[in-house]
N, C-alpha and C positions, 0 to 999 in steps of 0.2 A: 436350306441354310446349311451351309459347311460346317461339320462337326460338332453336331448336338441336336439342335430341336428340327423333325422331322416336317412337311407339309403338313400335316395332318392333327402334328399337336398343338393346333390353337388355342384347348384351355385348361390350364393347370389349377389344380385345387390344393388346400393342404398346405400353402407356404407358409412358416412360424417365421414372425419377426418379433424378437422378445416378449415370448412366450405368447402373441394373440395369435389367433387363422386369421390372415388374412388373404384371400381368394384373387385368385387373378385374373381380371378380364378377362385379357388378350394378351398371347404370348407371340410376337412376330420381327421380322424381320425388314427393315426398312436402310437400303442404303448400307447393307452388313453392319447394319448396329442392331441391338433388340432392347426394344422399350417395353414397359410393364403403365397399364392402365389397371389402376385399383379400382375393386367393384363398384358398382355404382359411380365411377367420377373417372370418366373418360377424360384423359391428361389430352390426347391428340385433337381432341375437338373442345375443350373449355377454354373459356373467354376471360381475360382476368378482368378481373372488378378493381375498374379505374374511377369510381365515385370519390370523392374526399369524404361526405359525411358515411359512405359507407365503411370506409377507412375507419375513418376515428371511430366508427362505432365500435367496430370488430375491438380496437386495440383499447375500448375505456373496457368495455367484456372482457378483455383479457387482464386488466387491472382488478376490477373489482372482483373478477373469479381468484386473483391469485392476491387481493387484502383480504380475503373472507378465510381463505384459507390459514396465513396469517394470525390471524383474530382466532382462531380456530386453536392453535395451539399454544396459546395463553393458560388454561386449565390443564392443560399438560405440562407444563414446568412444576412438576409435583416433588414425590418423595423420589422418585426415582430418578429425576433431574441431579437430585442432590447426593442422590447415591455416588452416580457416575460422576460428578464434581470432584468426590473425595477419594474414586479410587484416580482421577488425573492426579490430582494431588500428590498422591503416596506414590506416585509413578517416580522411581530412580532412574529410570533410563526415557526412553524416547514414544510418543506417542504416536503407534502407528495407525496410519487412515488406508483402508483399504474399498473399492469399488468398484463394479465393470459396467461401461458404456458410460452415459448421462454420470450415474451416481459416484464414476470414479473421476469427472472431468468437476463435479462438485465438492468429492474427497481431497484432491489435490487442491483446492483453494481452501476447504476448511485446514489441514493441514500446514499450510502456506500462511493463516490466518493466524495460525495455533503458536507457530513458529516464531511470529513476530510482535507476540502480545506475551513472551515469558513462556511460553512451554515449548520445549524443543519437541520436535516435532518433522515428519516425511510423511508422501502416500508412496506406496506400496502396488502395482498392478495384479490382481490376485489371477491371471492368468500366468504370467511372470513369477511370482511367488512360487505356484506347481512347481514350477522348472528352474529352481535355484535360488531366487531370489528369497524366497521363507528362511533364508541365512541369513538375512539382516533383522533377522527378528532376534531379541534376545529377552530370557526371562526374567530380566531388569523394566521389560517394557510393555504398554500395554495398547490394546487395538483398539479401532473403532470401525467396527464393518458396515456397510451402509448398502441395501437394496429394496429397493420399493416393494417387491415381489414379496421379500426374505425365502425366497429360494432361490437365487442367482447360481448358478452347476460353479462356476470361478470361487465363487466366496464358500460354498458349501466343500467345494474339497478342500479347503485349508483349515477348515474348522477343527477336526479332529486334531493336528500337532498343536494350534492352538490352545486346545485342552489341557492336553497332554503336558504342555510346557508350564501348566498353572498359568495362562499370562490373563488380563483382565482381559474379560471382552465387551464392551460395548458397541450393540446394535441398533441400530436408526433405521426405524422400515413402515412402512405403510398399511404393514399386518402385523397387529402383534402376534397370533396364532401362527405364526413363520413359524419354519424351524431353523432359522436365525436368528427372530425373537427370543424361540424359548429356549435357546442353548445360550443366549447371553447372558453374563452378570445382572447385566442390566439395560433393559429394549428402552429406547426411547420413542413414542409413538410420533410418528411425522406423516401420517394418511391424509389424503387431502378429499372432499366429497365430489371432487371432479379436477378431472384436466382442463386447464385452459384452450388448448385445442378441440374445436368443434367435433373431430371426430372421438376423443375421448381420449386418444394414443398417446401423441405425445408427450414426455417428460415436460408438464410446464410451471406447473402450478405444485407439483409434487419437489419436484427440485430446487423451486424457492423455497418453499416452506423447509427440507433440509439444510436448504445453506441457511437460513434463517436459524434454526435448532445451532448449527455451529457457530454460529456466530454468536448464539448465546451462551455455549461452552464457554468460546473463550475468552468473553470478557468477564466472564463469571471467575474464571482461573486469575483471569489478570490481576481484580477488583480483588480475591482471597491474596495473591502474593503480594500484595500492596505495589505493582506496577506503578514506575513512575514515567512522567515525559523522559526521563534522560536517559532511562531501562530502553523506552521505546527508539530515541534517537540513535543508541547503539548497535539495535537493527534495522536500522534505515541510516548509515553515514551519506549516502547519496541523495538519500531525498530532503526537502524542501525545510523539514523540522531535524533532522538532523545536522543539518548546515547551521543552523540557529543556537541551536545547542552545545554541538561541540566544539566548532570553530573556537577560537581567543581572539582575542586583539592582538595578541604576539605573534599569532599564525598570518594575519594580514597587513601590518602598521610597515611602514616604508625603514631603514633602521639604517643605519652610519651611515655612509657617505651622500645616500640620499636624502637623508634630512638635512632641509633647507634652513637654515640658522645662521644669526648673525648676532654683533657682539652689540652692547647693548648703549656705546659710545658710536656707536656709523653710523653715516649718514643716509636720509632716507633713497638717495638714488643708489648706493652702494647695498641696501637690503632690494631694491626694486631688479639688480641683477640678479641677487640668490635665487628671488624670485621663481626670473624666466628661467635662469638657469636649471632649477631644478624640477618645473612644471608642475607645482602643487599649488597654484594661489595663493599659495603662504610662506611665511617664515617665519619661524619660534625666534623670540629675543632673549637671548640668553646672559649669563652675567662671565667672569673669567673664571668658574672654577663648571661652568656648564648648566646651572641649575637657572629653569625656564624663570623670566622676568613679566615676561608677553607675549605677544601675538601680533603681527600685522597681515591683513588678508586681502585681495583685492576687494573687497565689501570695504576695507577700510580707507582704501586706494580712491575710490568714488567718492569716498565722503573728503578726504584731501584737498581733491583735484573741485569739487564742490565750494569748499571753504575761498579757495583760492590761493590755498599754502604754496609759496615756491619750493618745486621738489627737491630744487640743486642746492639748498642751504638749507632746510628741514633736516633734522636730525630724527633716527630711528624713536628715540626713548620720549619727542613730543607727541608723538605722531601713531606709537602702538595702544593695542587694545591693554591694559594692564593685568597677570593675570592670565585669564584665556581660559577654557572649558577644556578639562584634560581628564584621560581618563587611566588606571591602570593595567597595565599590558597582560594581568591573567582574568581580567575580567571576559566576560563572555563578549563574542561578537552583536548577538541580540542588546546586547545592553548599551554599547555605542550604537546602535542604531535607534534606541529610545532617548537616550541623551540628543544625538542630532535633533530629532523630531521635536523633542520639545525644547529645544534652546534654537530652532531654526536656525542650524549652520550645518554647514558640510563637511568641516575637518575636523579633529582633534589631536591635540597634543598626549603623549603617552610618557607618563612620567613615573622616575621610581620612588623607590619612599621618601629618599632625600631630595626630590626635585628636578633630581637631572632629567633632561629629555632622553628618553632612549629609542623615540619612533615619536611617526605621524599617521594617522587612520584617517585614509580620507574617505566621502563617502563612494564613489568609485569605487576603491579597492571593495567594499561593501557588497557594489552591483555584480562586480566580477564575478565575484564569487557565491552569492546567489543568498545569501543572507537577506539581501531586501526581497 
């Protein structure tokens, strides 16, 4: 094989993959590619297990290994839980997450978690950190480093400025006896009594149970700053509760020349053009100084055309709803859409304090925008 492993080196011992030996088969060459078979579980000759009960089985084991672990750290939300509670707390500056491999792809959601429930909040790469990045740290703010091992070489060389800088440090490890542990403020235990992976290796059940632990960080933060829905809607403008929350009825209601209105002396086929003209199913009936009278809607148009009112000599003011379901334009969008729901209609009028119409919410405008 060109440029590295000779005929001869078939087999290599000694390979560290986060921190375990693991032994290597066969080290060889195939088609100038080279593949690694781990001991005992020959990759080139195993068959995969295509049973379905054998599936589910594997995957309810991997559930019930990583609730136990779960359940497990119940008794660990102690005094020291509530330590670290209080020094986020007193944090003036920014709460930094730091991890390498597994624990920092978990760091960055706790972090991201932390950010969006009231505590401002980034992760940090503590490889990156070595090399420049530990400039974003300020003694305003305080850590939370996280390794299963609590000896990670990435997270142990930042410890020391750490220190040095007085910043708080909280550690999440799976040994308390780390020397991550024991140089924190305060260790948070997240050991798990096994991996959910058959061979014992991989990050499975230890990683939930971490994200788990942050998750209980931070709604513990939340719950202490008295976090509210409209806290949380302001970091989330995009999503689905934020839409709910901040929008108005003045940010979506149709407004001058597109509301459809008519005087409140015209005839019903001279509102039946505002109408189509203006493609809302409705027209607000107004009086001559603008202030809403009524309402006619196609739902009222059906009941008309049922009766058997002639439409060419019907007048607007026999024929509208009286009135009409209106709502005010700094009310929340959420709130026309509880009105709709429970008065089963689809449009409303938006009226200012003296009556006048100043817009039309219909429920469309609603769907557009992602309020329903």
């Amino acid at each position: 094989m060109r440029g590295g492993v000779g005929g001869n080196s078939q087999r290599a011992a000694g390979l560290l993959d986060n921190g375990r030996d693991i032994r290597c088969r066969s080290l060889g060459a195939t088609r100038g590619r080279i593949w690694l078979g781990y001991h005992n579980r020959p990759m080139a000759d195993s068959v995969p297990v295509t049973d379905p009960a054998a599936l589910q089985a594997s995957a309810r084991r991997v559930l019930e290994i990583e609730r136990d672990a779960l359940t497990a750290l119940l008794p660990r939300v102690d005094a020291a839980f509530a330590r670290a509670c209080a020094l986020l707390l007193a944090c003036r500056g920014r709460v930094v997450v730091t991890g390498m491999g597994k624990s920092g792809h978990i760091g960055g959601k706790i972090a991201a978690t932390l950010a969006s429930t009231g505590t401002p909040s980034f992760y940090v790469h503590p490889g990156e950190a070595s090399h420049g990045d530990l400039g974003m740290i300020t003694r305003d703010d305080a850590v939370i480093a996280i390794s299963n091992s609590g000896e990670t070489n990435e997270v142990l060389t930042i410890l020391p400025l750490i220190k040095r800088m007085g910043i708080p440090l909280i550690s999440m490890t799976g040994r308390p006896g780390s020397t991550l542990a024991t140089t924190a403020d305060v260790h948070l235990d997240v050991s798990v009594a096994q991996e959910a992976c058959p061979m014992n290796l991989a990050p499975t059940a230890s990683t939930t149970a971490t994200l788990a632990m942050g998750d209980a960080l931070a709604v513990a933060l939340l719950e202490a700053r008295g976090f509210t829905p409209e806290d949380f809607a302001l970091s989330h403008p995009g999503g689905t509760l934020g839409r709910r929350l901040l929008l108005k009825v003045s940010d979506l209601m149709a407004t001058g020349e597109r509301i459809p209105k008519v005087g409140v002396n015209v005839g019903l086929s001279a509102a039946l053009l505002e109408m189509t003209h203006k493609g809302l199913g409705m027209t607000a009936v107004v009086d001559d100084d603008g202030r809403a009278l009524g309402i006619f809607t196609d739902g009222d148009l059906r009941r008309v055309l049922d009766a058997g009112t002639d439409i060419r000599s019907a007048k607007i003011a026999d024929v509208m709803t009286h009135g009409g379901k209106h709502i005010d334009a700094a009310q929340l969008a959420a709130e026309a859409v509880h009105r709709m729901e429970k008065h089963r209609i689809t449009v409303l009028l938006v009226l200012d304090a003296a009556q006048h119409v100043v817009g039309v919410l219909h429920m469309h405008d609603l769907l557009r925008a992602g309020v329903v």
